[in-house]
C-alpha angles and dihedrals in degrees: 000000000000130000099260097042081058085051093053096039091057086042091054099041094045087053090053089044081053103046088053094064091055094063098028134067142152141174138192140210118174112328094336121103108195116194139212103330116208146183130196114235107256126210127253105284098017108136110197130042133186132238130202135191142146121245116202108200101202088174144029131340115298144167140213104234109174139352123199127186122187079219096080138018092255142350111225111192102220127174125208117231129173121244102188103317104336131090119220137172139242134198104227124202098219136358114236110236109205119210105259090002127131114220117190126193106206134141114291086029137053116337149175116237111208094203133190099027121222087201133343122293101247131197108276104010112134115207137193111252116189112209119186121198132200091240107004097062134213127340135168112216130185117246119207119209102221126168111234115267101240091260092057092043091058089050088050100048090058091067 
């Protein structure tokens, strides 16, 4: 390899290296690793938004027991269950964190309702999120407002 094909080889592997930390994103607190937290875009006089993240428990049992954002009046957890043949959903009081267990919120699933908007959720916005955990205690994430890819939008439509 020449000089100027190593160049463009470290050019093109920090921008992908770049490009990475733009979509992903992750923080920890005790023995709990929490990735990539994310928010949809909402419309102009929406009041309430979703949130979604995974929560990896390497230790003990835990449990989410609150979020707050300075975004909204309140964050509820809720999770979505189906009764017959119809999905509602329920506002939980805390989310069960299994030792060694992965526990994703993600539409269809567990969320996080950002209720009450100061103002709407737009593209490319990036919030403070306060969790606090049983055990692990409290940590503020950032969470990034991204509009679904149209994969994911497929996928999130179904639910």
């Amino acid at each position: 390899m020449n000089k100027l094909s190593i160049q463009r080889l470290i050019a093109v592997t920090a921008l992908s290296f770049a490009a990475l930390g733009v979509t992903a994103h992750s923080f920890k607190v005790g023995n709990i690793d929490i990735g990539h937290p994310y928010a949809r875009p909402t419309s102009s006089g929406q009041q309430v938004g979703a949130g979604y993240l995974k929560v990896t428990n390497r230790g003990a049992a835990d449990r989410l027991l609150s979020a707050t954002a300075p975004v909204a009046a309140s964050v509820e957890m809720h999770s979505m269950v189906m009764e017959g043949d119809v999905m509602k959903m329920r506002q939980v009081d805390a989310i069960d964190l299994p030792a060694g267990q992965t526990v994703e919120l993600k539409p269809g699933g567990y969320h996080l309702m950002l209720m009450g908007l100061k103002a709407p959720l737009k593209d490319g916005d990036k919030l403070p999120l306060t969790l606090k955990f049983e055990k692990a205690g409290v940590v503020v994430v950032t969470v990034n407002v991204e509009s679904p890819k149209p994969s994911e939008a497929a996928a999130e439509h179904k639910h």
